[in-house]
C-alpha positions as CSV (number, residue, x, y, z in Angstrom):
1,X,11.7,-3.9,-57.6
2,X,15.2,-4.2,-55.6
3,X,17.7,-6.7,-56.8
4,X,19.9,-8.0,-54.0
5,X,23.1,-9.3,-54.8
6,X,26.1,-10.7,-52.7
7,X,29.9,-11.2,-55.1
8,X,33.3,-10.8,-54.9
9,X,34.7,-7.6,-54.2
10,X,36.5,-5.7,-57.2
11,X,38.8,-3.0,-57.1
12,X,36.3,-0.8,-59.7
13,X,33.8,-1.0,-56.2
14,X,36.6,0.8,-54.0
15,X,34.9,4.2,-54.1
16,X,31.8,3.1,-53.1
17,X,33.2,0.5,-50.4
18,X,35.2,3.5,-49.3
19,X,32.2,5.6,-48.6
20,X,30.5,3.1,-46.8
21,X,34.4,2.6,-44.2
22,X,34.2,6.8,-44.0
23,X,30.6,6.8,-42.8
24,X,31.3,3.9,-40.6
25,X,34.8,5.8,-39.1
26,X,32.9,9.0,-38.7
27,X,30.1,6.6,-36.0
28,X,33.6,6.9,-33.7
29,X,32.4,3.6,-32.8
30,X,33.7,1.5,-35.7
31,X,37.3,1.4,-36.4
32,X,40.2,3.7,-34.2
33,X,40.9,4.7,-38.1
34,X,40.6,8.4,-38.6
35,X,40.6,8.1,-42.6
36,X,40.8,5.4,-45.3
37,X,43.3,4.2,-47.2
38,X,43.9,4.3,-51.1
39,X,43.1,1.2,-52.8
40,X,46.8,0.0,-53.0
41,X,47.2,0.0,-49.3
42,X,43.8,-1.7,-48.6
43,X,44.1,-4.5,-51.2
44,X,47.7,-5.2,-49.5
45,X,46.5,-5.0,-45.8
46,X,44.0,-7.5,-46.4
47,X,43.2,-10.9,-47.4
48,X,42.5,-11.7,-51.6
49,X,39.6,-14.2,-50.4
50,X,36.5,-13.1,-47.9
51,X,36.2,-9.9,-50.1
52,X,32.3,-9.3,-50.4
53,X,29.8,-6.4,-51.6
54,X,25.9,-6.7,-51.4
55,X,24.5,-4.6,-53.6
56,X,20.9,-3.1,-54.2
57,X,20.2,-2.2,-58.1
58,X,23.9,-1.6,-58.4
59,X,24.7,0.6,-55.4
60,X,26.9,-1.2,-53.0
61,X,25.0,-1.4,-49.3
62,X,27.7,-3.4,-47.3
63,X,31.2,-5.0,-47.4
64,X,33.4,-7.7,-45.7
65,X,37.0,-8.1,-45.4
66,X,39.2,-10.8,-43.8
67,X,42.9,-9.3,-42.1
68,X,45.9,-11.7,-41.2
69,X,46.1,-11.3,-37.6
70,X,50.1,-11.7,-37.8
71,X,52.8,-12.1,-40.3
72,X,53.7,-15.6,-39.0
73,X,53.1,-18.7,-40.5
74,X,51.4,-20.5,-37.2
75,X,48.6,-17.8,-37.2
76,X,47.9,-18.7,-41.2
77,X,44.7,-19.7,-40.2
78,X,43.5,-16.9,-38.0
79,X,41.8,-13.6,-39.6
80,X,40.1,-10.6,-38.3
81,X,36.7,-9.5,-39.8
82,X,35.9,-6.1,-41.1
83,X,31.9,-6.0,-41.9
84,X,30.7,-2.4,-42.8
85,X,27.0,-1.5,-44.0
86,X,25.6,1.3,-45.2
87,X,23.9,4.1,-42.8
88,X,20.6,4.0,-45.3
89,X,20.2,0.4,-45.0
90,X,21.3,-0.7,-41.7
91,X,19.1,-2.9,-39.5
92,X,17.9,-5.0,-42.6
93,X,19.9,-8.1,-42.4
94,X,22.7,-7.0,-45.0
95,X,25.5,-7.9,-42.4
96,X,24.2,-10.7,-41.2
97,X,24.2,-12.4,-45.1
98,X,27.7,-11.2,-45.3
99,X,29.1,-12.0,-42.8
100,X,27.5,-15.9,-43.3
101,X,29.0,-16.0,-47.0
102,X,32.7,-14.7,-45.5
103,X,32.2,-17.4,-43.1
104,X,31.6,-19.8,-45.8
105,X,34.4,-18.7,-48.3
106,X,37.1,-18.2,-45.3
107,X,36.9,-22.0,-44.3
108,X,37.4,-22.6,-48.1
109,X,40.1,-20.9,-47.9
110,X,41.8,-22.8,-44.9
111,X,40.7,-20.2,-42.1
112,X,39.9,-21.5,-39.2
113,X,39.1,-18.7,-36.1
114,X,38.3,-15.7,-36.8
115,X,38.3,-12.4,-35.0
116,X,36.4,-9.3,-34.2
117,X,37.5,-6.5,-31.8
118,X,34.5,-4.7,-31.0
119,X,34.0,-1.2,-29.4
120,X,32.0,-1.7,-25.7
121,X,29.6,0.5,-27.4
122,X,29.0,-0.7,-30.8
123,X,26.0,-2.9,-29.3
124,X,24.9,-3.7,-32.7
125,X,28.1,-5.4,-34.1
126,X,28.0,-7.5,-30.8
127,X,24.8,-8.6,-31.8
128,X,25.2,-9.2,-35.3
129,X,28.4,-11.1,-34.5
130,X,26.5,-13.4,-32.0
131,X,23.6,-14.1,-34.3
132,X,26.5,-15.7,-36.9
133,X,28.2,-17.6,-34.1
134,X,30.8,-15.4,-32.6
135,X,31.1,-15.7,-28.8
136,X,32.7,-12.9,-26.8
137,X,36.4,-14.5,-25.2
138,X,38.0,-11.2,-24.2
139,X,37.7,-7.6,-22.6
140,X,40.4,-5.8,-23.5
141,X,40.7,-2.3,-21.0
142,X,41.7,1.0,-22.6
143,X,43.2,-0.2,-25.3
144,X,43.4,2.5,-27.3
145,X,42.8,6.3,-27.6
146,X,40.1,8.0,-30.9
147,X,40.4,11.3,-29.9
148,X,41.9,11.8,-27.0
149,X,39.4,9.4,-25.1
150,X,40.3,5.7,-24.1
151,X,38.1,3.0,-25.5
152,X,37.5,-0.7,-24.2
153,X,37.3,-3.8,-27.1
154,X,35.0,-6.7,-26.5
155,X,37.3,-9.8,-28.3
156,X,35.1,-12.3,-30.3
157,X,35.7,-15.5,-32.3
158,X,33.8,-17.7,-34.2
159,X,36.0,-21.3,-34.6
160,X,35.2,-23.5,-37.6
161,X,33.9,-26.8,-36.9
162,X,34.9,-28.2,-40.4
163,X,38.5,-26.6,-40.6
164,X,41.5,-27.2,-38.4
165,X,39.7,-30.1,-36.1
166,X,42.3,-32.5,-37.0
């Protein structure tokens, strides 16, 4: 029997979390990454809170991440998403509960858009970020070159209804 689990994020989980980013950069439809980071640069690039793993009997089958979207203070409460599931069990609902408990643990934490830049062609990240409440507000042309070939970002957001509304 499979025991699902969703918790925090540890740095002992990096390897495996790092596997799952490398298969995901290696789609050429994730990330304009080429390679991941070392732990050190990760942990500092990113938020300490919105940090998730789902694991299956102790393997680690998906991840979320929350990035500032800008140094300054005014944009505190504005974070871009990373959500990144394992090729083996993709299509099974894993992002989707991730991506509702980052949701949940980023308006604790004071957040209240977040972001998703999504590849034109990554058609299932635009539908898993729709089915948690994400609506698309942007097109954004050639906006960057993954080898050698120009590639068009779909801008979403998802704006809390409990945080910021005063």
């Amino acid at each position: 029997m499979e025991v699902a689990e969703i918790r925090c994020m540890i740095p002992e989980d990096w390897q495996q979390v790092k596997a799952i980013y490398e298969s995901g950069i290696a789609t050429g439809v994730a990330t304009f990454e080429k390679s991941s980071p070392n732990w050190e640069n990760w942990d500092k690039s990113h938020l300490p809170f919105g940090r998730f793993v789902m694991t299956f009997n102790n393997e680690i089958v998906g991840w979320t991440a929350l990035s500032p979207v800008s140094n300054r203070c005014i944009y505190g409460g504005v974070a871009e998403v990373s959500v990144y599931v394992s090729d083996k069990y993709r299509g099974r609902g894993i992002g989707k509960k991730l991506l509702n408990d980052l949701i949940t643990d980023s308006e604790k934490n004071g957040i209240w858009t977040l972001q998703a830049g999504i590849f034109t062609e990554n058609i299932a990240s635009v539908k898993l970020h729709q089915s948690v409440g994400f609506r698309l507000i942007g097109f954004r042309e050639k906006i960057g070159k993954l080898d050698g070939k120009w590639k068009d970002n779909l801008i979403f957001e998802k704006r809390s209804k409990i945080v910021g509304q005063d």
